[in-house]
C-alpha positions as CSV (number, residue, x, y, z in Angstrom):
1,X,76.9,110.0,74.5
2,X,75.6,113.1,76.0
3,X,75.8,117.3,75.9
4,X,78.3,118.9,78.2
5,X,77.2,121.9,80.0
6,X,80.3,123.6,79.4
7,X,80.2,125.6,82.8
8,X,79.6,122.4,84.9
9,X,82.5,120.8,83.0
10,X,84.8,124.0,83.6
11,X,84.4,123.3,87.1
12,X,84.9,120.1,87.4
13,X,88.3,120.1,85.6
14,X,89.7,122.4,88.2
15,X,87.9,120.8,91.3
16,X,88.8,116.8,90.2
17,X,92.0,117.3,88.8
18,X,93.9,120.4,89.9
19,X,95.3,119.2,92.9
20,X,94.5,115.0,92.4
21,X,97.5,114.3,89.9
22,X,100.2,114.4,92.8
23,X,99.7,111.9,95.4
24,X,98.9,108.3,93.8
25,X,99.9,109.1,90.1
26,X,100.4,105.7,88.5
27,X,101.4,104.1,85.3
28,X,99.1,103.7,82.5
29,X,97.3,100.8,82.9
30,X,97.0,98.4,80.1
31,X,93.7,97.4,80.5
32,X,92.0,98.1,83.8
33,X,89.8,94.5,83.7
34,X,92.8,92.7,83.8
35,X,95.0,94.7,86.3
36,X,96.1,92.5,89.5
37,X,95.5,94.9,92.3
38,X,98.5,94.8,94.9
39,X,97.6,95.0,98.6
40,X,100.0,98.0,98.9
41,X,97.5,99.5,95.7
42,X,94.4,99.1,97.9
43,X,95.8,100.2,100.9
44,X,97.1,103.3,99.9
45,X,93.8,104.4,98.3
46,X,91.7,102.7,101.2
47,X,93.6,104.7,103.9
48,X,93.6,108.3,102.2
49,X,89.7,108.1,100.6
50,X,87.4,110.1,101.9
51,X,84.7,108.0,100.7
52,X,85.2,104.8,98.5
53,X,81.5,103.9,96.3
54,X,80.4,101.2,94.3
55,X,79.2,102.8,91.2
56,X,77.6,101.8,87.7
57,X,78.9,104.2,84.9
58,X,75.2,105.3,83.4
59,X,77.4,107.9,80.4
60,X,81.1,108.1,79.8
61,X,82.5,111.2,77.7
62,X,86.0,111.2,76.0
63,X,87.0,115.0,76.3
64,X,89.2,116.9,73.8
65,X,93.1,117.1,74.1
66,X,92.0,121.1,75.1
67,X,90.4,119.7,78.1
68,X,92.7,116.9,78.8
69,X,95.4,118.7,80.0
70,X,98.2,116.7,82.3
71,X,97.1,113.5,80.9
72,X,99.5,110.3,80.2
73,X,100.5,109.1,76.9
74,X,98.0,105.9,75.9
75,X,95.3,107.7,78.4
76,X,91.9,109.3,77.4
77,X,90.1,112.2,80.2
78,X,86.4,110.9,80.5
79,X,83.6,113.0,82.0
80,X,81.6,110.5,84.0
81,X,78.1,110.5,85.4
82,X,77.6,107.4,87.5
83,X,75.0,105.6,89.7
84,X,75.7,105.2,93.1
85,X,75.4,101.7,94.1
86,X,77.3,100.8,97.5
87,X,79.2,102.8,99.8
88,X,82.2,101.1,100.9
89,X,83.2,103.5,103.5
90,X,82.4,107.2,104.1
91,X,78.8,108.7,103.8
92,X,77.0,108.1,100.3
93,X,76.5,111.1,97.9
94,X,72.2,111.1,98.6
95,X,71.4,112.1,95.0
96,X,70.6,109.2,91.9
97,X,73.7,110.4,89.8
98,X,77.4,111.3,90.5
99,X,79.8,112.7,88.5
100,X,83.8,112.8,87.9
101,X,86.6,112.8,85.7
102,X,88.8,110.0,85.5
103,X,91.4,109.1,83.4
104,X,91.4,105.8,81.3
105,X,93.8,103.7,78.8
106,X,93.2,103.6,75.0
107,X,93.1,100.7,73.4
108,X,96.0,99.8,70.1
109,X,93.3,101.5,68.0
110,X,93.2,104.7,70.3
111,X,90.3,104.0,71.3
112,X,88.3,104.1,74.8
113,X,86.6,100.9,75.5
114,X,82.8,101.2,76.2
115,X,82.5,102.0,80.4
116,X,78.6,101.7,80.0
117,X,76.8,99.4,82.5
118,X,80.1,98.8,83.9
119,X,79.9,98.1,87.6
120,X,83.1,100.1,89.4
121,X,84.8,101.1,92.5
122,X,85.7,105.2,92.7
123,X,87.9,106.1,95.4
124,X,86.6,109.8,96.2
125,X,86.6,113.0,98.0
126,X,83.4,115.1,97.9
127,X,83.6,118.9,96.5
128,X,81.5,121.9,97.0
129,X,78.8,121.0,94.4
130,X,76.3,118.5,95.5
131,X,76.8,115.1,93.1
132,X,80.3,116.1,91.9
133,X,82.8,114.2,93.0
134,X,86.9,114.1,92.6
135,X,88.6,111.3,92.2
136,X,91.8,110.9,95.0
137,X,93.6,110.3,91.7
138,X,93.5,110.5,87.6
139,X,92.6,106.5,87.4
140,X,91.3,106.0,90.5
141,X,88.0,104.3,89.3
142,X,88.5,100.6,89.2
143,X,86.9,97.8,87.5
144,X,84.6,96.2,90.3
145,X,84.5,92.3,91.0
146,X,82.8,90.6,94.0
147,X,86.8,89.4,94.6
148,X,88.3,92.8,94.7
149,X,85.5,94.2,96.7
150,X,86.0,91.5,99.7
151,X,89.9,92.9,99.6
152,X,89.0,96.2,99.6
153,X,86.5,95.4,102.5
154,X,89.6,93.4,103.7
155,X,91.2,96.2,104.8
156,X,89.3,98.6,105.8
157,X,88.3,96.3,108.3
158,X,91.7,96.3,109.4
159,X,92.6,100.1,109.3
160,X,89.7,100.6,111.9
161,X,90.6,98.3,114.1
162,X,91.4,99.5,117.4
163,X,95.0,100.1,118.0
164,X,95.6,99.6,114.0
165,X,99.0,100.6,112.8
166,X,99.4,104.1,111.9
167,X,101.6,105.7,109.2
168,X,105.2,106.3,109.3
169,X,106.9,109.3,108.5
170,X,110.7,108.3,109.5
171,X,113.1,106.8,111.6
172,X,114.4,108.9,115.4
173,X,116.7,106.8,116.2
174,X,118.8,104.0,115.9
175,X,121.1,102.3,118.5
176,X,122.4,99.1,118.6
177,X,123.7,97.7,121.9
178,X,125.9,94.8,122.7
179,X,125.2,92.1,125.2
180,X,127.5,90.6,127.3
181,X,128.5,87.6,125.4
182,X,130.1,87.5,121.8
183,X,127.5,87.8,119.6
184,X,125.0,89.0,121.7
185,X,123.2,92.3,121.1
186,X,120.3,94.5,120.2
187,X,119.4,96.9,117.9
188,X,116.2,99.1,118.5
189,X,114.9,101.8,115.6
190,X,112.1,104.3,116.7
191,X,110.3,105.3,114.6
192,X,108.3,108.8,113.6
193,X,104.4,108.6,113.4
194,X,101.4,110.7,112.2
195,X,99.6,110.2,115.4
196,X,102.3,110.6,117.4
197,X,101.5,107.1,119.1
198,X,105.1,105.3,120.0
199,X,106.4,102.6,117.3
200,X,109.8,100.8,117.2
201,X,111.3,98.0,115.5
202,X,113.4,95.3,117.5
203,X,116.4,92.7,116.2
204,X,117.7,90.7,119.0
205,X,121.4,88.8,118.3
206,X,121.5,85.9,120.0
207,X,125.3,83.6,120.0
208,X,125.5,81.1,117.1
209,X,122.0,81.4,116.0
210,X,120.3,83.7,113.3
211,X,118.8,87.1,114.2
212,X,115.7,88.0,115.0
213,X,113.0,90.8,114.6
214,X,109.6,92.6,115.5
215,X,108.1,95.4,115.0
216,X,105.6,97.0,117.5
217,X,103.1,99.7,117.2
218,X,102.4,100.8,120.7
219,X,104.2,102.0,124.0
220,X,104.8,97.8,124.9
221,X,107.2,96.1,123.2
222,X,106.8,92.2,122.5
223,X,110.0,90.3,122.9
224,X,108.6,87.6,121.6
225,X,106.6,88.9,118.1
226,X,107.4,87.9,114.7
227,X,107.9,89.9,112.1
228,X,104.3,90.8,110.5
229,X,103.0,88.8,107.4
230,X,103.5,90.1,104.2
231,X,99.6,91.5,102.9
232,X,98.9,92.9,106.1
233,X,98.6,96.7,107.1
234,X,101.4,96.0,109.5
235,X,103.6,95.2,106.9
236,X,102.2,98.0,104.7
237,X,103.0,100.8,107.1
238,X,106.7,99.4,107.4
239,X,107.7,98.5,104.0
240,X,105.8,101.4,101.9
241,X,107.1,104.0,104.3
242,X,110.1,103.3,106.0
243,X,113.2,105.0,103.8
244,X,115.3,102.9,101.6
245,X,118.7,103.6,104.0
246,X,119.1,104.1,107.7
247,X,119.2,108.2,108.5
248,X,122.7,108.9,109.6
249,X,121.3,111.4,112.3
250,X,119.5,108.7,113.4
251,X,122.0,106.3,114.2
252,X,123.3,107.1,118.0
253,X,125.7,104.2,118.5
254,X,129.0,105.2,120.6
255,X,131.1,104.1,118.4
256,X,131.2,102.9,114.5
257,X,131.3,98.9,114.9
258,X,127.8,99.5,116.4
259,X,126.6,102.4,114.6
260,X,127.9,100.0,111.3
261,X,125.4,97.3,113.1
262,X,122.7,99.2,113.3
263,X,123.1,99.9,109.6
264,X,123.3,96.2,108.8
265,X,120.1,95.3,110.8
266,X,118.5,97.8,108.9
267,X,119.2,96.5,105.7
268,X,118.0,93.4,106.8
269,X,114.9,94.4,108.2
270,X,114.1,95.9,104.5
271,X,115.3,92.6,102.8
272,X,112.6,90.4,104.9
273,X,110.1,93.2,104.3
274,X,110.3,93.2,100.3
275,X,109.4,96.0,98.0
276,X,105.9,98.0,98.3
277,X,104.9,96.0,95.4
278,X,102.3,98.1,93.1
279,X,100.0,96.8,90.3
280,X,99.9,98.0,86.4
C-alpha cells in the first residue's frame, strides 16, 4: 500500500465520481475475472469512452466508508495508480502512471482481492489534471484477457466504419399500409437519430406467407435486407434503444385496424430482436 496525498485524493473523488455514477451504473459484480461480458456491455462503454487503455494496476488503495460515499452494498472504492500499457482508442495519457477510482466487489470475507500486477481494461475520460483519469463509470475497469480485448477491438472496428449505425433516440412515426390483396401490407417506423441521418424499419405482409423485416440506417431503403444478426452494432442500436411499446403519437394509421397493425409489427420486431442482454 501506499500514502494518500489527501488534497490529490479530494480531487479526484469529485472529478471521477461526481457525475460518473449515472449513466452505466451496474450491478455488483460477483467477481470481475469471471464476469461474461455481453456485446451490448462492450458496446455501450466502447461507443461513449473517450479513451479506452490497457493498464497494469502498479498500487490499489481500499478507501474509508467517509470517502466511499454512493458506493454499492458488497463493493469497496479503491484509489488506483496504474501503468499505461495500450491504448485501445483515443489518445494515450503520455505520463508512466495514471490514476482513478474505481469501484470493486468484496469477497464473502469483505475483503478486496489483490489488483496488483493485474493487467486491465479502464474505459476513461480525461480530467483537468495531467495523469488523472475518471472512470465513464464506478466499475468500469475490467479484467483484461487477450479474448475480451479482440471483442473490444471487435467493435470499435465497427462503430468507425463509414456509414456505421448511429444511436436511436425514438420512434416519428408509424404507419402501416394495406396492399391491394388480402393480406397484403406494409408497415414502415422512422425512427429519431443523434445525427440526424434518416433510419426506418420495414415489415412487408405478403398473402399466406410469414412476415418479413429490415431495418436500414440511411436515406435508401433495402427491400430485400434481413433483419441484422444478433452481436452486431446494428442490432445494438435497435434493441438497446428502441422503447419497449410503440408511441401512440407516433402511430399515423387512418383508422384503428391499421394503427392496431402497426402496433403488432412492432411487437414483433422487438420479439426477433431479444432483450439488450447485460453481463453480471
Amino acid at each position: 500500500m501506499f500514502q494518500l496525498r489527501k488534497g490529490r485524493l479530494a480531487a479526484l473523488v469529485w472529478a471521477g465520481f461526481a457525475i460518473a455514477f449515472a449513466p452505466f451504473a451496474a450491478a455488483a459484480e460477483q467477481g470481475t475475472q469471471n464476469i461474461v461480458r455481453t456485446y451490448a456491455d462492450i458496446a455501450v462503454m466502447a461507443d461513449s469512452a473517450p479513451a479506452i487503455l490497457q493498464v497494469e494496476v502498479k498500487s490499489a488503495a481500499r478507501l474509508e466508508p467517509a470517502r466511499s460515499v454512493g458506493v454499492a452494498p458488497g463493493m469497496a472504492r479503491l484509489y488506483v495508480e496504474a501503468r499505461p500499457v495500450a491504448a485501445l482508442t483515443g489518445v494515450g495519457p503520455g505520463v508512466p502512471l495514471v490514476r482513478y477510482l474505481v469501484d470493486v466487489p468484496l469477497d464473502a470475507r469483505g475483503k478486496v482481492a489483490n489488483l496488483k500486477k493485474q493487467m486491465a481494461l479502464i474505459f476513461v475520460r480525461p480530467t483537468a489534471t495531467e495523469g488523472e483519469l475518471q472512470l465513464l463509470a464506478p466499475d468500469a475497469q475490467w479484467a483484461w484477457s487477450p479474448e475480451l480485448d479482440a471483442r473490444v477491438r471487435g467493435v470499435l472496428a465497427e462503430l468507425a466504419r463509414p456509414g456505421a449505425p448511429g444511436r436511436i433516440t425514438g420512434v416519428s412515426v408509424a404507419l402501416y399500409q394495406p396492399g391491394n390483396l388480402a393480406g397484403e401490407g406494409e408497415t414502415q417506423f422512422f425512427l429519431n437519430t443523434a445525427s440526424g441521418v434518416p433510419a426506418s424499419i420495414t415489415v412487408r405482409h405478403a398473402p399466406g406467407a410469414a412476415p418479413t423485416w429490415n431495418a436500414s440506417f440511411s436515406e435508401v431503403v433495402d427491400a430485400s435486407g434481413k433483419p441484422p444478426a444478433h452481436d452486431s452494432l446494428p442490432w445494438y442500436r435497435l434493441a438497446c434503444s428502441l422503447p419497449a411499446r410503440l408511441p401512440a403519437k407516433a402511430n399515423v394509421g387512418e383508422n384503428q385496424p391499421e394503427r392496431d397493425q402497426a402496433i403488432a409489427d412492432y411487437a414483433m420486431v422487438l420479439r426477433d430482436l431479444g432483450p439488450c442482454a447485460h453481463g453480471g
